[in-house]
C-alpha positions as CSV (number, residue, x, y, z in Angstrom):
1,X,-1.2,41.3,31.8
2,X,-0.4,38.7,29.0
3,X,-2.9,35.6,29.1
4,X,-1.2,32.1,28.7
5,X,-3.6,29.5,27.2
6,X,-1.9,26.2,27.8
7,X,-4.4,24.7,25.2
8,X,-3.0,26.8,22.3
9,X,0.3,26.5,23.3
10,X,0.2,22.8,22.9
11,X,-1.7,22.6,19.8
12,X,1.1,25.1,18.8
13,X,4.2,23.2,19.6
14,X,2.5,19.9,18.1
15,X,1.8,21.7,14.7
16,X,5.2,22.3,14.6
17,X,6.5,19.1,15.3
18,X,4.5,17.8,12.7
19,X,5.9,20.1,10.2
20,X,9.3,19.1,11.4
21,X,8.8,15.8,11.2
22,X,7.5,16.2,7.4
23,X,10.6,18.4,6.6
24,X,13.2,15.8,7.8
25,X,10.6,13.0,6.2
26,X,11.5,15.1,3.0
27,X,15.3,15.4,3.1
28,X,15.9,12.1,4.3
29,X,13.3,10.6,1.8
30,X,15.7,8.5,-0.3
31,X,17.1,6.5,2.8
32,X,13.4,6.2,4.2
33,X,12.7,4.8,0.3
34,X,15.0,1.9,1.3
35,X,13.3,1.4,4.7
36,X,10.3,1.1,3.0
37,X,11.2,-1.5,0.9
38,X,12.9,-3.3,3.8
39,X,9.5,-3.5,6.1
40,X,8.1,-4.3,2.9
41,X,9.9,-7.0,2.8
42,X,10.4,-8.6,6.3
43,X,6.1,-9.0,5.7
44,X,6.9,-11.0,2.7
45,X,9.5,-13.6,4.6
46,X,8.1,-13.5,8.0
47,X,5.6,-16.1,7.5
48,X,8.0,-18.3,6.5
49,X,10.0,-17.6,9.6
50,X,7.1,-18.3,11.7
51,X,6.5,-21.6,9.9
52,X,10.4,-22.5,10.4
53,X,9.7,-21.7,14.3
54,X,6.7,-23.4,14.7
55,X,7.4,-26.9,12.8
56,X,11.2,-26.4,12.8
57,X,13.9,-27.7,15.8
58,X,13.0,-26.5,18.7
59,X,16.6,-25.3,20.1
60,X,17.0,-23.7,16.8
61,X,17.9,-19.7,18.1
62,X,15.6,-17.3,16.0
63,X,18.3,-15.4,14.7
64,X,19.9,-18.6,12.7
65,X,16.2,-19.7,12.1
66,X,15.7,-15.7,10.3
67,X,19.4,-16.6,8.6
68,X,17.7,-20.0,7.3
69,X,15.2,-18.2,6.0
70,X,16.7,-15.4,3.9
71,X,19.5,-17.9,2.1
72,X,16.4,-20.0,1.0
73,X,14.7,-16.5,-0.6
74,X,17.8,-15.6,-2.2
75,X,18.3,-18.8,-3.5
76,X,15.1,-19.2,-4.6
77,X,15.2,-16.0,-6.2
78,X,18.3,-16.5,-7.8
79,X,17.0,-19.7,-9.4
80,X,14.0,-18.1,-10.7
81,X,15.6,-15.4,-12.3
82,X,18.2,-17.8,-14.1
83,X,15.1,-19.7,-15.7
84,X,12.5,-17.0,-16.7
85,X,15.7,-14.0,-16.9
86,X,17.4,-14.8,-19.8
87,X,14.3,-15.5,-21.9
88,X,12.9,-12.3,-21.1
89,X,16.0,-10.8,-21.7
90,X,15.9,-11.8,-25.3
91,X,12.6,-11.4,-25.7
92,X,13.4,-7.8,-24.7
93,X,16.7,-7.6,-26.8
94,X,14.5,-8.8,-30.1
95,X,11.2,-6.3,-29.1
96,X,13.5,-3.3,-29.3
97,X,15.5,-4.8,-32.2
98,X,12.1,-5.3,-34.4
99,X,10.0,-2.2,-32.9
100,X,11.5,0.2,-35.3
101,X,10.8,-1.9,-38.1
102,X,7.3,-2.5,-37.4
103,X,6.8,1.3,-37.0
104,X,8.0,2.5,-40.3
105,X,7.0,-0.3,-42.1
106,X,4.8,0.7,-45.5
107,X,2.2,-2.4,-44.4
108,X,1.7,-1.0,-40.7
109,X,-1.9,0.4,-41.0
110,X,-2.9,-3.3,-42.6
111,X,-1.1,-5.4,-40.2
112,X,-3.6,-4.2,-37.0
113,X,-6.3,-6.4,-36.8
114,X,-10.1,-5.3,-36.8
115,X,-13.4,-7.2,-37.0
116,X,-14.8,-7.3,-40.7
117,X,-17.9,-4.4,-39.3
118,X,-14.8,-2.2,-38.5
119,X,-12.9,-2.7,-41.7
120,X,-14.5,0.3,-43.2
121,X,-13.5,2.8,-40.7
122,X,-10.2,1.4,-41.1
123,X,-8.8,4.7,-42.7
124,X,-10.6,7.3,-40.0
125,X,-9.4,5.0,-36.9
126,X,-5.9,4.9,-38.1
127,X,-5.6,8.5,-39.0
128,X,-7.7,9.2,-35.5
129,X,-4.9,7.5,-33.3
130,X,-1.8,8.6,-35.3
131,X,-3.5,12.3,-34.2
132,X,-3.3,11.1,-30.6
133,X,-0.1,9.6,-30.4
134,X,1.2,12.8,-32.5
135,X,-0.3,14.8,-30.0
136,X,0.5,12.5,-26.8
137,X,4.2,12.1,-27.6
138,X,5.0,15.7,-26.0
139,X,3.2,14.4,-22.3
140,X,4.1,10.8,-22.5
141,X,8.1,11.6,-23.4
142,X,8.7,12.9,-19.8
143,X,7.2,10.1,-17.6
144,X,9.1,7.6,-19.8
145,X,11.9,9.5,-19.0
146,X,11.2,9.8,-15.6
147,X,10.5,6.1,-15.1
148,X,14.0,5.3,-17.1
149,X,16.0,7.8,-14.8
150,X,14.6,5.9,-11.8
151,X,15.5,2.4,-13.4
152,X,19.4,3.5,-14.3
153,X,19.1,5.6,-10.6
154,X,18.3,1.9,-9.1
155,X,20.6,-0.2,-11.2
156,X,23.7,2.2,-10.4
157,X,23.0,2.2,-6.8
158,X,22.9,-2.0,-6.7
159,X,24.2,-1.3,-2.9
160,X,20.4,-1.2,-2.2
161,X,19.7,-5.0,-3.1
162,X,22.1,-5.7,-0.5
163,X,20.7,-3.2,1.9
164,X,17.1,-4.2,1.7
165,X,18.0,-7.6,3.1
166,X,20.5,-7.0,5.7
167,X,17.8,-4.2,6.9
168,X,15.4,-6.6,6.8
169,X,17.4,-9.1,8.7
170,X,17.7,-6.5,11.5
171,X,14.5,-5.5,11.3
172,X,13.1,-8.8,11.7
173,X,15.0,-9.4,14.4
174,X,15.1,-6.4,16.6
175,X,11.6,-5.2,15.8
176,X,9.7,-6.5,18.7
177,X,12.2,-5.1,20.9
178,X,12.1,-1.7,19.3
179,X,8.5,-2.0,19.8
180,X,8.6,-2.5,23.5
181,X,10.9,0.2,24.0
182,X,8.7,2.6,22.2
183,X,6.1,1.9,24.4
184,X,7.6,2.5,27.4
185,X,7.9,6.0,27.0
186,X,4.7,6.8,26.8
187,X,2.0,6.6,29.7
188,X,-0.7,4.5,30.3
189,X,-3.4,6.1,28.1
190,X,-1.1,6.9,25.3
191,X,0.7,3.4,25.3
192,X,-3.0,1.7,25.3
193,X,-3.5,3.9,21.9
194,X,-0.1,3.7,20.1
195,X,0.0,0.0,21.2
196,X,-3.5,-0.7,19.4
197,X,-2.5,1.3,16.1
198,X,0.9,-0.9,16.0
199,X,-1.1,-3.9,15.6
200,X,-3.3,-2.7,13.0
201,X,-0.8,-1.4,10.6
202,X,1.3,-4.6,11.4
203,X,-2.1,-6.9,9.9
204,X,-2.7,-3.8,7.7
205,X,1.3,-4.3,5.7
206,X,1.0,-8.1,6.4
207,X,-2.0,-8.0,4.5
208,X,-1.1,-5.6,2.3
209,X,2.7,-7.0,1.0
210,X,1.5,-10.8,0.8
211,X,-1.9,-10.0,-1.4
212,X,0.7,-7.9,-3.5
213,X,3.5,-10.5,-4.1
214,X,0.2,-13.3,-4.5
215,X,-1.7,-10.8,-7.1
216,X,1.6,-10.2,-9.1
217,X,2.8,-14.0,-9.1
218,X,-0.7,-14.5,-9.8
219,X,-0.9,-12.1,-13.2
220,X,2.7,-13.8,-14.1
221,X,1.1,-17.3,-14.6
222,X,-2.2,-16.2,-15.8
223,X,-1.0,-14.1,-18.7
224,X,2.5,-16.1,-19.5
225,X,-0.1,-19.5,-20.0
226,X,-2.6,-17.4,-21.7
227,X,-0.5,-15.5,-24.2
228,X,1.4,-18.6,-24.9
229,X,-1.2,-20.8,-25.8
230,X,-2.9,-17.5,-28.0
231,X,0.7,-17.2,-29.7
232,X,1.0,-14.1,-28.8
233,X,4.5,-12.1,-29.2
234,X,6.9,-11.6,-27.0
235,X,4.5,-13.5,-24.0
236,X,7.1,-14.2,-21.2
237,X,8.4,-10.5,-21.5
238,X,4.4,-9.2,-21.5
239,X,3.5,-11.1,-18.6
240,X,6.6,-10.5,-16.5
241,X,6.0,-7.2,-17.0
242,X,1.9,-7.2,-16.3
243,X,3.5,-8.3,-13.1
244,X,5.5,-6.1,-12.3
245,X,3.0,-3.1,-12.7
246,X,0.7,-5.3,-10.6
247,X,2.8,-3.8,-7.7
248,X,1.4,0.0,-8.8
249,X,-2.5,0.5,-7.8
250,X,-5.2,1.2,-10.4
251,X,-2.4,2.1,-13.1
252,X,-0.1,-0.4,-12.9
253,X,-2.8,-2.9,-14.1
254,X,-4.3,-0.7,-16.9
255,X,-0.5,0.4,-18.0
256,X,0.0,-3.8,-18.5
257,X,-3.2,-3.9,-20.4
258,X,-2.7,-1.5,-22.6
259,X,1.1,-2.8,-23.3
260,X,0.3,-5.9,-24.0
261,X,-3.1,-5.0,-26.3
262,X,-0.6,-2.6,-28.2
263,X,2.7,-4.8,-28.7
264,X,0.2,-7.7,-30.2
265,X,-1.0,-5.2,-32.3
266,X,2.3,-3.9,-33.8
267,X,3.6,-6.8,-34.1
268,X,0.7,-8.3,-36.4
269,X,-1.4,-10.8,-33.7
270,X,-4.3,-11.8,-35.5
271,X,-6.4,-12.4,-32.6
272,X,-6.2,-8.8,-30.9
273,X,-9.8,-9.3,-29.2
274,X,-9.2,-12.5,-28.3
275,X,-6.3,-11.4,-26.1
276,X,-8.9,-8.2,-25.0
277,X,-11.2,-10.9,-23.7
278,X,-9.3,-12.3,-21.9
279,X,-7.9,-9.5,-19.7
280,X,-11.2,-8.2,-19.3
281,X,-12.0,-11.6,-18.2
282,X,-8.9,-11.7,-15.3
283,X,-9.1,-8.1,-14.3
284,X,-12.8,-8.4,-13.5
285,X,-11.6,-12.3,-11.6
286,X,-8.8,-10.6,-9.7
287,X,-10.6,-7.2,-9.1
288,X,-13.8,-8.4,-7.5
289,X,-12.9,-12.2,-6.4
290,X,-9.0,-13.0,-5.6
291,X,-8.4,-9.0,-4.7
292,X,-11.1,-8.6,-2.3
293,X,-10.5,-12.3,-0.1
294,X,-6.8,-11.5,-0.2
295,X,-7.0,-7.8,1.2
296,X,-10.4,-8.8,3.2
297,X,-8.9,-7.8,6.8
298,X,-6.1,-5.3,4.9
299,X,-6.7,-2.2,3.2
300,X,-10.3,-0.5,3.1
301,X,-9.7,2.5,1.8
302,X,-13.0,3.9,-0.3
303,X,-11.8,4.5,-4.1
304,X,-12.5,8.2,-3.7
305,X,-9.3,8.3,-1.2
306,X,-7.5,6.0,-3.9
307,X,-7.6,8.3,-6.3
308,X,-6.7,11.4,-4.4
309,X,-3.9,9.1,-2.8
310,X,-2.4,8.2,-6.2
311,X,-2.5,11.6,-7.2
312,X,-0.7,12.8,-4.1
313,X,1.4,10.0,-4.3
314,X,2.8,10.5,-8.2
315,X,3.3,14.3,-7.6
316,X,5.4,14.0,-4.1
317,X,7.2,10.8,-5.3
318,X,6.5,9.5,-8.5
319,X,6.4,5.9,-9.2
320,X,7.6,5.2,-6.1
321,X,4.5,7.8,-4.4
322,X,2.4,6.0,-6.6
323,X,3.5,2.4,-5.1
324,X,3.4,3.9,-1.4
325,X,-0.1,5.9,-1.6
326,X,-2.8,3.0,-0.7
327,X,-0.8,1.8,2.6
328,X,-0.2,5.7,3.4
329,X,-3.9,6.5,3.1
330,X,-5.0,3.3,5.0
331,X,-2.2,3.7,7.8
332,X,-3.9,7.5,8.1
333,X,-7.2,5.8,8.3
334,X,-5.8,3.7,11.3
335,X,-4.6,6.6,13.1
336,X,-7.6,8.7,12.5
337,X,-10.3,5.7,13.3
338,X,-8.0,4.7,16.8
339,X,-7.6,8.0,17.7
340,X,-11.4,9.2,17.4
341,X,-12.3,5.9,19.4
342,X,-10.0,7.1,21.8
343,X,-11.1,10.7,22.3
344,X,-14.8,8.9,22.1
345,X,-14.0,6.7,24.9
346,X,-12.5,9.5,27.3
347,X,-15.0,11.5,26.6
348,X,-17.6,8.8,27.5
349,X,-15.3,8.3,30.4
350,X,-15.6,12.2,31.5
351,X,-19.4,11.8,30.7
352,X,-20.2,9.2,33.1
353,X,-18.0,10.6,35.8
354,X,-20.1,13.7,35.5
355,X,-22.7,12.0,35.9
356,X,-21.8,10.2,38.6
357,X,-20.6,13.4,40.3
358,X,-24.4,15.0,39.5
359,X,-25.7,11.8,40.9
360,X,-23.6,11.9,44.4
361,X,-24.4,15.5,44.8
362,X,-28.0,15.1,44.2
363,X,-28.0,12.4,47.5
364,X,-26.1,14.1,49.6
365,X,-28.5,17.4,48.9
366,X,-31.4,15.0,49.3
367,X,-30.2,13.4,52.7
368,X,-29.4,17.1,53.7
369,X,-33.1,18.3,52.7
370,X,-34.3,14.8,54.6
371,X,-32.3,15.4,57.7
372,X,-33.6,19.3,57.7
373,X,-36.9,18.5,57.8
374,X,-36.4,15.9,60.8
375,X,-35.1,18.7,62.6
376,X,-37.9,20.5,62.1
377,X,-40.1,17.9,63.2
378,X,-39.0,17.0,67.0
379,X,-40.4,18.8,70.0
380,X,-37.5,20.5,70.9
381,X,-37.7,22.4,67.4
382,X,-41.2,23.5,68.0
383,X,-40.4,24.6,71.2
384,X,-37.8,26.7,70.6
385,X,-40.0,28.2,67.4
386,X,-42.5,29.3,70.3
């Protein structure tokens, strides 16, 4: 009486496996954060592992060769962090000392630097962008007090810097076996797909992770020479910080820009478009020569998804969203492009079996035809018509 289509139930129960997928994606979100940040950064160590494997002993096991590894990072990290730390550190401690000062003081308006054509619009810019900032305090007040709750959330939960190295340990070390085992569930077909998407969002985050980290340490010599030999203020804790945002897409940059071009101002730089110049001069460097040969075989995601992603990205997860929305588009890319090649190629498949099918009965109706009219043709066939 009641029709079962098996099509629509199976469309049906994959719908809602997606959706319960995406709701225990969402309530588990905050370890999944630290997963993230664990892949993240097994790609930025694993080359180094390889290198250790390749030109290291050769009885060396590849657990103590990944153990070799990490102590180096951390040490290396630690070392870094004693030399540039503490100078940024009071380079903070003396911003945020001096920034009230240099806001309320009487000779504010005179201390920002403009070119002499400017100087007598002086009055009309100043009283123009105290308007704005009057006006933009209201919308900037909760994002800055989002991003602090997310830096006291991280620095109270310091378990995570230990986490995302013993995960990545594991992960290192177990992945290729929790590969295989994944696809060994699936059939022959399926495995063929999911096995071919694996290995592009494996070059995808390799590429991804390593033009990142080489971007950001990048932006951390390139402004921290620059600024210093400009004499600009407060240079180590500028560029540190330009590198840092490097890690966000599209804002992170423009948010460094803007940070640095304001703190020189306030704090009475005499050479603001100088220091304009010359991150003009590196974002249009990085943006259309050391970006694109970094990410060449990466990420190609068209800007149009960019934006949307970041969107997306900084109203599901913030900062954090924001960080995570360029690999997330590409990896949906991947997925998409693999699995339209695949439906492509079985339906090519079905296509030519079709016509191979057409082809076969065509023959044998042809041979049936031919062998009909040879019966027709022999004596004993025209005798019996008589």
């Amino acid at each position: 009486m009641f029709g079962f289509n098996l099509r629509v139930a199976k469309m049906i129960w994959t719908t809602f496996l997606v959706a319960l997928l995406l709701y225990l994606t969402y309530r588990v979100s905050s370890t999944l954060i630290v997963v993230v940040f664990a892949i993240f950064f097994s790609y930025l160590v694993y080359p180094l592992i390889e290198l250790l494997e390749r030109y290291g002993p050769k009885r060396l096991p590849r657990t103590a060769a990944i153990g070799i590894v990490f102590l180096v990072v951390i040490l290396l990290v630690a070392i870094l962090g004693s030399i540039f730390g503490t100078r940024i550190e009071e380079e903070a401690t003396k911003l945020s000392a001096q920034l009230p000062t240099l806001l309320k003081g009487s000779n504010f308006a005179e201390r920002i630097p403009l070119p002499e054509f400017m100087e007598p619009l002086r009055a009309r810019l100043l009283s123009f962008i105290q308007e704005q900032l009057s006006s933009g305090t209201g919308q900037a007040m909760p994002l800055a007090k989002e991003l602090g709750l997310t830096v006291m959330h991280a620095a109270s939960n310091l378990i995570y810097l230990v986490l995302v190295p013993v995960l990545s340990f594991l992960l290192i070390k177990e992945g290729p076996d929790m590969r295989d085992g994944l696809l060994s569930l699936l059939n022959r077909p399926n495995k063929k797909l999911w096995g071919a998407i694996i290995e592009d969002l494996d070059i995808l985050l390799s590429r991804y992770v390593r033009a990142l980290l080489l971007l950001s340490i990048a932006t951390f010599i390139s402004y921290s020479v620059a600024f210093s030999l400009l004499g600009v203020p407060y240079s180590l804790l500028l560029a540190g910080a330009a590198a840092l945002l490097e890690f966000i897409p599209f804002a992170g940059p423009l948010a460094a820009a803007v940070l640095a071009v304001v703190v020189a101002g306030f704090s009475g730089f005499d050479h603001v478009f100088w220091l304009i110049g010359f991150i003009a001069a590196y974002r249009l460097f990085q943006d259309y020569v050391l970006n694109p040969y970094l990410m060449s075989e990466g990420v190609e995601v068209s800007p149009l998804m960019v934006i949307v992603g970041l969107l997306a990205g900084d109203q599901l997860g913030g900062v954090v969203g924001i960080f995570l929305s360029v690999p997330v588009m590409a990896a949906i890319k991947i997925v998409f492009v693999r699995a339209r090649a695949a439906l492509q190629l079985r339906h090519d498949a079905m296509e030519k079996a079709e016509l191979a099918a057409a082809e076969k009965r065509a023959k044998e109706a042809e041979k049936a035809a031919e062998k009909a009219a040879a019966l027709q043709d022999t004596p004993g066939a025209a005798a019996l018509d008589l």
